[in-house]
N, C-alpha and C positions, 0 to 999 in steps of 0.2 A: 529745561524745567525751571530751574533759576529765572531765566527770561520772562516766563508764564506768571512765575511769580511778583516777580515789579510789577505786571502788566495789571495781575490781582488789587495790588498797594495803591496805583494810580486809581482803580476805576472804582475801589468801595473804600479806601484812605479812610477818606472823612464820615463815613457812618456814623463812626463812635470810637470813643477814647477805645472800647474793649477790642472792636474789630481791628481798628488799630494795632494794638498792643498785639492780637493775635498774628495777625499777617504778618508782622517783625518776626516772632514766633517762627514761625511759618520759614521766613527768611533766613532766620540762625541757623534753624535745625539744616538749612537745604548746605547753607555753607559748610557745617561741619558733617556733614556727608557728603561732598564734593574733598573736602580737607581728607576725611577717613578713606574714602575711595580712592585717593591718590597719594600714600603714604604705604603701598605693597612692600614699599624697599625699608621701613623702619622695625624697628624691632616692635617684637610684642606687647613686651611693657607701654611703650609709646603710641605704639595702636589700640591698645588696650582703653588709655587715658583718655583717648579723641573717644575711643566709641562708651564709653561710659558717661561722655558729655554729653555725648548724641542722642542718645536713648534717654537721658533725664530729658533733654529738649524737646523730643519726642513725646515720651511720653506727658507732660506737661502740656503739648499741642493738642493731643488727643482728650485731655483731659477738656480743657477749655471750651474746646469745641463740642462734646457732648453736656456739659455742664452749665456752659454758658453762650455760647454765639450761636449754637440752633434755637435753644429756648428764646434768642433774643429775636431772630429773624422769623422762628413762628410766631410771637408778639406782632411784629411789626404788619405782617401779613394778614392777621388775625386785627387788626387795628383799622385797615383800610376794606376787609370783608372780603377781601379776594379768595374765594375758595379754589378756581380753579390754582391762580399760584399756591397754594399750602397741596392741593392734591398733588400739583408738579413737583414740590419740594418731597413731600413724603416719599417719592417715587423715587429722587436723589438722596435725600437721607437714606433709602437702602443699600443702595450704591457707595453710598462713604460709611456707612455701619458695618459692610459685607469686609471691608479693608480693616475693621479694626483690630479683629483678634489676630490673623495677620503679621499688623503691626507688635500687637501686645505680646506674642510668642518669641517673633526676634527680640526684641528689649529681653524679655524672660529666659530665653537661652543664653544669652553675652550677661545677664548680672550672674548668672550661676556657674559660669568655667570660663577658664582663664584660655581654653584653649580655640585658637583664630583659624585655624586649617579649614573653615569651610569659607569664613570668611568674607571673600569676595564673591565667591558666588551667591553668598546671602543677600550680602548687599545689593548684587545686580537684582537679585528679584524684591528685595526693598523697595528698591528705585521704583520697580514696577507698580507695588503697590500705592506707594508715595503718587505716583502721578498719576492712576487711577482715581486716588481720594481727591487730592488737589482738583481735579477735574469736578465729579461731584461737588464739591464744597463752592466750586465757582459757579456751576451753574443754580446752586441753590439758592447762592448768595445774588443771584442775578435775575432769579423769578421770584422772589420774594422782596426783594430790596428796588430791585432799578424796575420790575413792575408800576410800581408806583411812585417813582422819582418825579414824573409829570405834573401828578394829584401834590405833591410836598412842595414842588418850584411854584403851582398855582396858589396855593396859600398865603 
């Protein structure tokens, strides 16, 4: 999943400062979910600290990405007329919308109790969801952005 992710950083990096910014995003949260996921053997308190870091970073990536990097990449698609890529994108925005509550209910049950007994099994189905969306969000970012990278290089 991590690997997926560079691979993301490399191929749409340079869109923009915000995609940018986001894919780091993107990159933190996966670390401190790989850190959280392999910290079984620490006490609560200190599990607790990691996954409260996580879930702000999460939710923060979530944020962004509905608030600001779809609206920017339906823009961009929306800029060169391509309807078939915005109709492809919508298709994957349901795909990465379908993860978000998902996501938003795990953050919601770890800020309300202190208590970690399910834990890991959360997590692993976290995981699941995480690289579901990440999935989506790359191909979206890949029929609306590298669609037209041809049309931007001939300019």
């Amino acid at each position: 999943m991590l690997e997926n992710c560079e691979d993301a950083k490399e191929r749409w990096g340079g869109v923009s400062q915000i995609i940018d910014r986001w894919l780091h995003e993107r990159q933190q949260m996966l670390v401190h979910y790989c850190a959280l996921s392999e910290t079984n053997n620490q006490n609560d308190d200190e599990r607790g600290v990691k996954l409260r870091r996580m879930c702000e970073i999460m939710v923060d990536y979530i944020s962004a990405g509905h608030f600001e990097i779809y609206d920017q990449l339906v823009r961009e698609g929306r800029e060169f007329g391509d309807e078939q890529a915005l109709k492809e994108a919508g298709e994957r925005f349901k795909e990465v919308d379908a993860t978000t509550e998902k996501l938003l209910d795990f953050n919601d049950k770890y800020q309300e109790t202190d208590d970690l007994t399910a834990l890991d099994a959360d997590l692993s189905e976290l995981g699941e969801t995480l690289e579901a969306r990440f999935s989506g969000e790359d191909r979206m970012i890949a029929v609306l952005h590298d669609a037209n990278k041809d049309v931007v290089q001939a300019s």
